[in-house]
PyMOL commands that place a pseudoatom at each C-alpha (Angstrom):
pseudoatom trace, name=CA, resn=UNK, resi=1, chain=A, elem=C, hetatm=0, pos=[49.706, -1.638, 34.015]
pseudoatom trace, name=CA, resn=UNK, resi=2, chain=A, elem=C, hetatm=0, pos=[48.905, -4.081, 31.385]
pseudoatom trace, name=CA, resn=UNK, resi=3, chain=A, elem=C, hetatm=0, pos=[50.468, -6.297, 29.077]
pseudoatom trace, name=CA, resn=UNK, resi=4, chain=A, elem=C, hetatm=0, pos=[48.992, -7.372, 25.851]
pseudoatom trace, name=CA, resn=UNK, resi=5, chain=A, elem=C, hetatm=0, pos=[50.603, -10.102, 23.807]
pseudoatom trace, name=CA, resn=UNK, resi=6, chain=A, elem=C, hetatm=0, pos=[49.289, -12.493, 21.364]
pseudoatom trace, name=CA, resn=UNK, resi=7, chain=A, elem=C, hetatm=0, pos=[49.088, -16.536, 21.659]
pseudoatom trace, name=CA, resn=UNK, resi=8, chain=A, elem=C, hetatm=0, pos=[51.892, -16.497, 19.005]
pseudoatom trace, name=CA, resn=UNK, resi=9, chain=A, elem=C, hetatm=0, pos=[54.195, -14.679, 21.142]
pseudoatom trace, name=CA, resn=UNK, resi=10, chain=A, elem=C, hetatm=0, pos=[53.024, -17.246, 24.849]
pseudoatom trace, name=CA, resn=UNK, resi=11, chain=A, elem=C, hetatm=0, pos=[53.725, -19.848, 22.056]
pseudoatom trace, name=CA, resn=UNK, resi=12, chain=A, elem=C, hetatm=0, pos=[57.440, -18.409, 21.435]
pseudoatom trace, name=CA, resn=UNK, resi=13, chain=A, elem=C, hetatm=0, pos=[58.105, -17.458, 25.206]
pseudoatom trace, name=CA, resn=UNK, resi=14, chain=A, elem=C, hetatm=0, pos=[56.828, -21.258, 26.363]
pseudoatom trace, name=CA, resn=UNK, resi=15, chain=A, elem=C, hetatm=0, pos=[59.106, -23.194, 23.382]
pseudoatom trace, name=CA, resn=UNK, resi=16, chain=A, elem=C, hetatm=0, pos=[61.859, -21.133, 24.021]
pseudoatom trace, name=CA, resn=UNK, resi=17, chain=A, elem=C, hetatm=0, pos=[61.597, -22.230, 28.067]
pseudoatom trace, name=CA, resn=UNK, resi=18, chain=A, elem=C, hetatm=0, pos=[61.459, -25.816, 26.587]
pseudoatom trace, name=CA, resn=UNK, resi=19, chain=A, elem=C, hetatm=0, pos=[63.914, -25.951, 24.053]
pseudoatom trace, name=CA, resn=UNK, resi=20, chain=A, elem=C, hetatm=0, pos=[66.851, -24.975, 26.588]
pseudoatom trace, name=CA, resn=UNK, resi=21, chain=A, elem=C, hetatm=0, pos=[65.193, -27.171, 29.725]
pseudoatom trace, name=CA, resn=UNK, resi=22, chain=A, elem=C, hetatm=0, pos=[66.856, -27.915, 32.378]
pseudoatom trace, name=CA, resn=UNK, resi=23, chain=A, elem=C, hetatm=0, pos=[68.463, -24.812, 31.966]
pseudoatom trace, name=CA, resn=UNK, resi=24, chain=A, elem=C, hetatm=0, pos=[66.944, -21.120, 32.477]
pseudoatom trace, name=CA, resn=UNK, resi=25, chain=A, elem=C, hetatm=0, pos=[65.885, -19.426, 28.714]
pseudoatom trace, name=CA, resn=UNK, resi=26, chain=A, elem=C, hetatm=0, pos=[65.677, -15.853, 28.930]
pseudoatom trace, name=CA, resn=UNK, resi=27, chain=A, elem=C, hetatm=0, pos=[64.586, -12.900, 26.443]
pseudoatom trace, name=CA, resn=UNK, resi=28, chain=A, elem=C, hetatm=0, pos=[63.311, -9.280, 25.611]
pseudoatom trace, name=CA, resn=UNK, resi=29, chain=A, elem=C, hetatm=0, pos=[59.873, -7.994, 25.063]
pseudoatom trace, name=CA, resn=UNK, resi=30, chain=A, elem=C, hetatm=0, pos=[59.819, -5.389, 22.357]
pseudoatom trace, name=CA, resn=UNK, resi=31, chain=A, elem=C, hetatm=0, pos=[56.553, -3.280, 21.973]
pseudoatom trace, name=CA, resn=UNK, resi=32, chain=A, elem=C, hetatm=0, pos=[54.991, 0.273, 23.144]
pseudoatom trace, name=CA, resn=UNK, resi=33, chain=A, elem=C, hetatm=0, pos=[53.610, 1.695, 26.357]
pseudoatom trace, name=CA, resn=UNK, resi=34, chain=A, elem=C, hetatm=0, pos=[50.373, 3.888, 25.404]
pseudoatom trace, name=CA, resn=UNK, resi=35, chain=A, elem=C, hetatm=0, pos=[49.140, 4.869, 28.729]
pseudoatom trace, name=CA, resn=UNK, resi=36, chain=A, elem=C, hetatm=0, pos=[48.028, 1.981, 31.421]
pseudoatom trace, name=CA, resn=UNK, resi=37, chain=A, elem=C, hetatm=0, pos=[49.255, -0.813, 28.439]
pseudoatom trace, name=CA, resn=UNK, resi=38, chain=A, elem=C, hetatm=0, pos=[52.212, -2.164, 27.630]
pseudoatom trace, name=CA, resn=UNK, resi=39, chain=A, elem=C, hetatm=0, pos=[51.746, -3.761, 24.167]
pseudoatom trace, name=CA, resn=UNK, resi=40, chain=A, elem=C, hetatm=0, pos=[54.308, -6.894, 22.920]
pseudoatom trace, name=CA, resn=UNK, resi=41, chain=A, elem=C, hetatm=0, pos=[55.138, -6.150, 18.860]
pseudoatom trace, name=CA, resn=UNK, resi=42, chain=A, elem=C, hetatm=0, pos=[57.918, -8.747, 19.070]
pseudoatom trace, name=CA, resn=UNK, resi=43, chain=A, elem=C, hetatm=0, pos=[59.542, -11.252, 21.346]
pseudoatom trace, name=CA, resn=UNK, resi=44, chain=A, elem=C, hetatm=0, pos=[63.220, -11.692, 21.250]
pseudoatom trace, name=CA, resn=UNK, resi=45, chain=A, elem=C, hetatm=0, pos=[64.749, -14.570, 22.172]
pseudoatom trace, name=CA, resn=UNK, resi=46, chain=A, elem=C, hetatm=0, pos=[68.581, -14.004, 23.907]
pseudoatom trace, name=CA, resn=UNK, resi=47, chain=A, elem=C, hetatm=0, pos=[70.871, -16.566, 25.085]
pseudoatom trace, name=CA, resn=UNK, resi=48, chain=A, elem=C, hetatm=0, pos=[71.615, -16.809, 28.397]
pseudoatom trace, name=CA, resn=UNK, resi=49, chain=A, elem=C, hetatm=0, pos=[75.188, -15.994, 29.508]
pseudoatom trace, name=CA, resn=UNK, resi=50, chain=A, elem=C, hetatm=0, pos=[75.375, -16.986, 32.885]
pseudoatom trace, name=CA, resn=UNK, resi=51, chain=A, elem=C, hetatm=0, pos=[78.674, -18.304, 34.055]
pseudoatom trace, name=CA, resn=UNK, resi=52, chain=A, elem=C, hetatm=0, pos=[80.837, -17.968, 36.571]
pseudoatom trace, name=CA, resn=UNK, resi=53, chain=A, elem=C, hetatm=0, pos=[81.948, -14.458, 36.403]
pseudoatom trace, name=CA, resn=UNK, resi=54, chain=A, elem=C, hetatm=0, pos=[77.615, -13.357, 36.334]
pseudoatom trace, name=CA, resn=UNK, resi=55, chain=A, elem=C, hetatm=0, pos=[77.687, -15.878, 39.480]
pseudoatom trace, name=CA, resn=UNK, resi=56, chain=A, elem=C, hetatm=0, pos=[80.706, -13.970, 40.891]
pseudoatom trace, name=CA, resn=UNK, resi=57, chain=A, elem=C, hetatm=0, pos=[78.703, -10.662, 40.146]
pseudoatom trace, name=CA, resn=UNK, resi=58, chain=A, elem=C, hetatm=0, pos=[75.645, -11.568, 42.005]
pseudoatom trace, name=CA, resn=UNK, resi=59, chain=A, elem=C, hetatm=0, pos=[77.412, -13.446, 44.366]
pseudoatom trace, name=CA, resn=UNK, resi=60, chain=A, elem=C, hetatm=0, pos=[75.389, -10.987, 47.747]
pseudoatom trace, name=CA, resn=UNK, resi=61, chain=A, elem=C, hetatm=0, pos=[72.280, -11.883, 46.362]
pseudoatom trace, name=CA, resn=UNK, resi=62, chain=A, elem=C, hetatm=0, pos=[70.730, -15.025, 48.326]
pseudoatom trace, name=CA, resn=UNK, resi=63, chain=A, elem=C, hetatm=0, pos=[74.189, -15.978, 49.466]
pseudoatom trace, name=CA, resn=UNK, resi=64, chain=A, elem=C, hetatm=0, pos=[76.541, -17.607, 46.731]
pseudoatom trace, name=CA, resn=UNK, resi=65, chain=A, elem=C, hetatm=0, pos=[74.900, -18.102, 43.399]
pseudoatom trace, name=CA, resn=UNK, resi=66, chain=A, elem=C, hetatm=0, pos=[75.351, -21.250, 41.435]
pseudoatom trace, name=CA, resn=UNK, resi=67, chain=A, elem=C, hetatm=0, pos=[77.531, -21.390, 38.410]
pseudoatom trace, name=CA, resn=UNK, resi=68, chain=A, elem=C, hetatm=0, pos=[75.559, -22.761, 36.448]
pseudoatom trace, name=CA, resn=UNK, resi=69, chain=A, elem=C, hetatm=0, pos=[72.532, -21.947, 34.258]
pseudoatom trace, name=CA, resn=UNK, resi=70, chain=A, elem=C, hetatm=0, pos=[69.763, -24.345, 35.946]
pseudoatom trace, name=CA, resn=UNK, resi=71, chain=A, elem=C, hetatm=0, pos=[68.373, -21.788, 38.071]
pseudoatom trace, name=CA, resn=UNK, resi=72, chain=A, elem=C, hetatm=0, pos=[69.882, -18.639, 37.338]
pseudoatom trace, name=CA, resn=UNK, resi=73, chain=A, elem=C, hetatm=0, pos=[70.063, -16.577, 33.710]
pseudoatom trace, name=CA, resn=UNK, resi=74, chain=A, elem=C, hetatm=0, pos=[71.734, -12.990, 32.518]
pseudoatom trace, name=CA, resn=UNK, resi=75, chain=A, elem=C, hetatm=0, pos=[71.487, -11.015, 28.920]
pseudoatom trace, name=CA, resn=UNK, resi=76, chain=A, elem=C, hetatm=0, pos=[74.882, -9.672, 28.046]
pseudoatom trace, name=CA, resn=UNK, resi=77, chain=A, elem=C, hetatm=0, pos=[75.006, -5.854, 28.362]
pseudoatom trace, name=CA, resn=UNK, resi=78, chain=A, elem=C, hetatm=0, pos=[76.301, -6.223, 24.783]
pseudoatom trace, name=CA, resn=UNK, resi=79, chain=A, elem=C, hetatm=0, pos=[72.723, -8.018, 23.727]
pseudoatom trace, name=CA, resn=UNK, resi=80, chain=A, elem=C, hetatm=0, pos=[70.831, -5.283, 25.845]
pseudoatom trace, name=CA, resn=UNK, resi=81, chain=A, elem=C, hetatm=0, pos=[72.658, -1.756, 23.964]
pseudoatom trace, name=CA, resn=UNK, resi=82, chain=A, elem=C, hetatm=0, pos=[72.353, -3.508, 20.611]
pseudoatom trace, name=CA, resn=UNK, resi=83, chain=A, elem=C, hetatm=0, pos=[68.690, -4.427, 20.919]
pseudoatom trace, name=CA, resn=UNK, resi=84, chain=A, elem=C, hetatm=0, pos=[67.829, -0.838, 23.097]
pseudoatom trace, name=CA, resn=UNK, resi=85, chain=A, elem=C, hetatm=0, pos=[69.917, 0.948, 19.961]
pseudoatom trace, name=CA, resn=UNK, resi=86, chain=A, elem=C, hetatm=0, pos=[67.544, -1.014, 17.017]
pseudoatom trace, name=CA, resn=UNK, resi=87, chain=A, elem=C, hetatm=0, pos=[63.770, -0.825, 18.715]
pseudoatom trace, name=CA, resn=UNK, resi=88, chain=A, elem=C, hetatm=0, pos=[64.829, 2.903, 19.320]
pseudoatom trace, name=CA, resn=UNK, resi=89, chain=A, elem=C, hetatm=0, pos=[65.336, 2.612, 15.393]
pseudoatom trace, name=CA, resn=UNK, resi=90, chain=A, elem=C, hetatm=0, pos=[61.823, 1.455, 15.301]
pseudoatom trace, name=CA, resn=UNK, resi=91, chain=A, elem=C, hetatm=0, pos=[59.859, 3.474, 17.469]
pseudoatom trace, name=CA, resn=UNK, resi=92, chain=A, elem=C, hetatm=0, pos=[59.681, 0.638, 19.890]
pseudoatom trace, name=CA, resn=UNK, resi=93, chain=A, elem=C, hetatm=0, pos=[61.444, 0.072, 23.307]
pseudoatom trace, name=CA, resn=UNK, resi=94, chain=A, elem=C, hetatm=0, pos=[62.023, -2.825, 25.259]
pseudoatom trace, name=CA, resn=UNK, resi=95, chain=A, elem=C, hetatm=0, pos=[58.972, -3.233, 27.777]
pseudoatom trace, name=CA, resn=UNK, resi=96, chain=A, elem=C, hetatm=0, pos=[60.030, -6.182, 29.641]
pseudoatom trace, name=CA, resn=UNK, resi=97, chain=A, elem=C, hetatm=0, pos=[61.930, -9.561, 29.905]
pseudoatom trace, name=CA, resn=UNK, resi=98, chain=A, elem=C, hetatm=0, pos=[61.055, -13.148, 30.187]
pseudoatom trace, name=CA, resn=UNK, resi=99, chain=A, elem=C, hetatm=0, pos=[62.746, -15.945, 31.474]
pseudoatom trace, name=CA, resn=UNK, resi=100, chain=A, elem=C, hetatm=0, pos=[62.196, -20.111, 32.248]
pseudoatom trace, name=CA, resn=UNK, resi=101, chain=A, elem=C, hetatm=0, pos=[61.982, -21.529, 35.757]
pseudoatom trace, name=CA, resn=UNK, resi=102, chain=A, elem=C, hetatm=0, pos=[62.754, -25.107, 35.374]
pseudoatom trace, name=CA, resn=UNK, resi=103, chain=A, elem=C, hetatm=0, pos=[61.163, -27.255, 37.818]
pseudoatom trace, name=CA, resn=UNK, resi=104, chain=A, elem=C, hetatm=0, pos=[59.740, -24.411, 40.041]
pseudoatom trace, name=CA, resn=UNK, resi=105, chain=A, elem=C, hetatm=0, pos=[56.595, -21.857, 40.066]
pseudoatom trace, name=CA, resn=UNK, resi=106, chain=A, elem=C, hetatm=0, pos=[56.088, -18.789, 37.590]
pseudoatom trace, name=CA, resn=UNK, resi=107, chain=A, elem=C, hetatm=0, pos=[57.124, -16.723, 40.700]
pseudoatom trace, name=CA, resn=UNK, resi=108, chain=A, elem=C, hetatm=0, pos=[59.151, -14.253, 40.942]
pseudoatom trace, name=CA, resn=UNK, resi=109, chain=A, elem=C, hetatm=0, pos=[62.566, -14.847, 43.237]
pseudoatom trace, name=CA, resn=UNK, resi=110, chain=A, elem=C, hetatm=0, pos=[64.623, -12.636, 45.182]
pseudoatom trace, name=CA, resn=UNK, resi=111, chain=A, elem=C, hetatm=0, pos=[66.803, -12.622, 43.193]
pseudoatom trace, name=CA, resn=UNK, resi=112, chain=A, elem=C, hetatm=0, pos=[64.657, -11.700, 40.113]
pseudoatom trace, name=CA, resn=UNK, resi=113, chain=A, elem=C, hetatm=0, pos=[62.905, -8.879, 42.213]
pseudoatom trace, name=CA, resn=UNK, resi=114, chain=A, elem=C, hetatm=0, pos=[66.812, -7.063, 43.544]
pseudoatom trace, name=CA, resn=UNK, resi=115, chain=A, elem=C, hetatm=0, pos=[67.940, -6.996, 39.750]
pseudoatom trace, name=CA, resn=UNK, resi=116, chain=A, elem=C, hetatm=0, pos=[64.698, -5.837, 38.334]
pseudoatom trace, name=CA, resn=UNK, resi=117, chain=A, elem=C, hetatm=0, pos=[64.070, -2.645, 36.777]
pseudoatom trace, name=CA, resn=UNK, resi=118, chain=A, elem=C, hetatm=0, pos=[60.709, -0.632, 37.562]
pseudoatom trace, name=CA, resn=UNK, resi=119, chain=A, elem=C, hetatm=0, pos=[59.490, 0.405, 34.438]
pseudoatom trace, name=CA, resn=UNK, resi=120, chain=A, elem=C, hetatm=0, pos=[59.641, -3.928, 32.945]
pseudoatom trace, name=CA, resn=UNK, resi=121, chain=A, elem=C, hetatm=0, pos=[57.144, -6.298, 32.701]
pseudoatom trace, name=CA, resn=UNK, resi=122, chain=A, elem=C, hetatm=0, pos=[58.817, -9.838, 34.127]
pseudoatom trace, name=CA, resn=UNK, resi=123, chain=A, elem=C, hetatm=0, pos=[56.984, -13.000, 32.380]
pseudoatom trace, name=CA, resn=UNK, resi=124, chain=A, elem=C, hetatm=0, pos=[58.048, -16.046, 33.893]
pseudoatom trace, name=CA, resn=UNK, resi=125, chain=A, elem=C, hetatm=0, pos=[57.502, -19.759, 32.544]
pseudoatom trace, name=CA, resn=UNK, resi=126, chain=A, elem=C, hetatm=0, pos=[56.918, -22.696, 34.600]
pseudoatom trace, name=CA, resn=UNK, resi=127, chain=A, elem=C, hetatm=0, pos=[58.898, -25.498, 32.549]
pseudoatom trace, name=CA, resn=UNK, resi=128, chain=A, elem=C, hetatm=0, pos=[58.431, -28.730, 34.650]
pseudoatom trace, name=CA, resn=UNK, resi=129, chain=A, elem=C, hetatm=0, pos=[59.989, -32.421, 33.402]
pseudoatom trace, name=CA, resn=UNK, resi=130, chain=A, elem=C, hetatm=0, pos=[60.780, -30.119, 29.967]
pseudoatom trace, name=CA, resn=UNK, resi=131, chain=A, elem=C, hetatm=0, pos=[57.010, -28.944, 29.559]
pseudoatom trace, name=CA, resn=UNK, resi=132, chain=A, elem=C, hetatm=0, pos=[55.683, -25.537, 29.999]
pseudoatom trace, name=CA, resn=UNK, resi=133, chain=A, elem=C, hetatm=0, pos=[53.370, -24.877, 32.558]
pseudoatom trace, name=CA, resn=UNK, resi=134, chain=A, elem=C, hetatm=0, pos=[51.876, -21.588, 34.367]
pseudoatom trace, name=CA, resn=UNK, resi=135, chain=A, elem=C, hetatm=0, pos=[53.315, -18.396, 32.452]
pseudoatom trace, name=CA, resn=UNK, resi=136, chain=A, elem=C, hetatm=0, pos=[52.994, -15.490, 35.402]
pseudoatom trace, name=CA, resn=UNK, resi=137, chain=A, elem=C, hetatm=0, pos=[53.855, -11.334, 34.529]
pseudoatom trace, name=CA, resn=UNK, resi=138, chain=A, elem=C, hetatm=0, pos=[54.868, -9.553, 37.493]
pseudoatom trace, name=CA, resn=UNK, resi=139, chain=A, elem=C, hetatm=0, pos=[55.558, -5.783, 37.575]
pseudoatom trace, name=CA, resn=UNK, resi=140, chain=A, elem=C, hetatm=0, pos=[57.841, -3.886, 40.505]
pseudoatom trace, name=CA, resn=UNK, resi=141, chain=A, elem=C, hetatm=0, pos=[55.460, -1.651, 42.793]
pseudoatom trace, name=CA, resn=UNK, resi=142, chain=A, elem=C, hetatm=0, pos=[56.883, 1.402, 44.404]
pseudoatom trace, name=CA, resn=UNK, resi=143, chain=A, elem=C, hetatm=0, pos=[58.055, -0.156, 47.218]
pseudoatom trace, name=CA, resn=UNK, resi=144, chain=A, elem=C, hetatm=0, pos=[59.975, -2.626, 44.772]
pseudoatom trace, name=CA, resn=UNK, resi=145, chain=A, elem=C, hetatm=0, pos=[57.879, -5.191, 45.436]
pseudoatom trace, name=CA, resn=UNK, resi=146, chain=A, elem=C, hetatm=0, pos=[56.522, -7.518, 42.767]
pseudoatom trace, name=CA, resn=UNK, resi=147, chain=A, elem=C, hetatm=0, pos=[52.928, -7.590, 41.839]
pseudoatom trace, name=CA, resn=UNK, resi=148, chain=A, elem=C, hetatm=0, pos=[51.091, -9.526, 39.233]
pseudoatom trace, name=CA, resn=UNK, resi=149, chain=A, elem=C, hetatm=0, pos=[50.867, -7.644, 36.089]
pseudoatom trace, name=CA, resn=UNK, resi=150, chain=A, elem=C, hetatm=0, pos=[47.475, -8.813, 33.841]
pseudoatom trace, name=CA, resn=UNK, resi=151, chain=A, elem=C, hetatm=0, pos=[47.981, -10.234, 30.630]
pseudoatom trace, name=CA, resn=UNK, resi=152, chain=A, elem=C, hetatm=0, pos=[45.751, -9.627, 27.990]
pseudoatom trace, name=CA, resn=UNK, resi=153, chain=A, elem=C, hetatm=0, pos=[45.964, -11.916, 25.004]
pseudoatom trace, name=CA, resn=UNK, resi=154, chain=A, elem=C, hetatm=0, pos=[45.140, -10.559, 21.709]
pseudoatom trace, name=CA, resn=UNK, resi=155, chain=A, elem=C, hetatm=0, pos=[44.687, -12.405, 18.455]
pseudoatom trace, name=CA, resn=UNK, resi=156, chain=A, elem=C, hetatm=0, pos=[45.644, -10.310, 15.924]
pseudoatom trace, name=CA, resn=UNK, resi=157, chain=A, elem=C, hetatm=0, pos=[48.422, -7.392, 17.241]
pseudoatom trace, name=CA, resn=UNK, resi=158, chain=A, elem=C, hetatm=0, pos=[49.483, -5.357, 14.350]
pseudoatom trace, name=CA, resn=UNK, resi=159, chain=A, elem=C, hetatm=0, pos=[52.767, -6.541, 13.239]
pseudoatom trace, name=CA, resn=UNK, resi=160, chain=A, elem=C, hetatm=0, pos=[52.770, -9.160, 15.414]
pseudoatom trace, name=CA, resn=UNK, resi=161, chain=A, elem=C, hetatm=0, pos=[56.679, -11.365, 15.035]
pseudoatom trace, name=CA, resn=UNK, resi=162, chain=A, elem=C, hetatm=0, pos=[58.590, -13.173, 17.200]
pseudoatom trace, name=CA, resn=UNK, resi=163, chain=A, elem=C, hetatm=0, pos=[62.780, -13.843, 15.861]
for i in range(1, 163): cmd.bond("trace and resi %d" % i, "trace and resi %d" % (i + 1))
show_as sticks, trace
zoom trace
């Protein structure tokens, strides 16, 4: 697959990363899947809930997980049914999910890859010292693997919004 997004949305996804540095920022991509493209129409932001109980939750992956939110994020499943319930509304679906990695690489962790769904796009924002850096999409393989997914930026997507 591809993803197609436009600089405005990078723009929103990279802020976003820097805004809540140190910390992880994470978010929805809303858009359509026509074929071999997945195509961005908006970019929600989402805060990120982590605590201990998510930490508690995901406690088998990678051995204990931190508490806190420096290097680990979660939507609410309350965010997630609201959001799936208003793009299905619109047409639209959620196609994938970004999130900050403060102070590390736009690549993907173990973590990231067990709690990954197949069918997502996973952008991922370098955000080192508070600045973003390398912005990476990876996509699960069949093997549940991630691969690089290409971004394709477009200037002008129809209806293109970020909130």
């Amino acid at each position: 697959m591809v993803l197609k997004l436009s600089n405005h949305h990078l723009k929103a996804i990279c802020q976003h990363g820097e805004s809540t540095y140190p910390n992880e920022c994470c978010g929805l991509l809303l858009g359509k899947v026509v074929n071999d493209c997945k195509t961005v129409v908006e970019v929600r932001a989402t805060e990120n809930v982590w605590n201990a109980e998510a930490a508690q939750l995901f406690s088998g992956v990678e051995g204990n997980r931190e508490t806190n939110q420096l290097s680990n994020y979660t939507i609410s499943p309350q965010t997630m049914l609201e959001v799936q319930k208003e793009v299905r509304d619109r047409t639209l679906q959620i196609i994938g999910i970004y999130h900050s990695h403060p102070n590390h690489p736009a690549i993907a962790s173990e973590c990231d890859r067990l709690y990954a769904w197949e069918q997502y796009s996973y952008i991922i924002v370098s955000v080192m010292a508070g600045k973003a850096q390398k912005l990476l999409c990876w996509e699960l393989d069949s093997e549940f693997n991630f691969q690089a997914e290409e971004i394709i930026i477009v200037n002008n997507l129809e209806k293109s919004k970020t909130k």
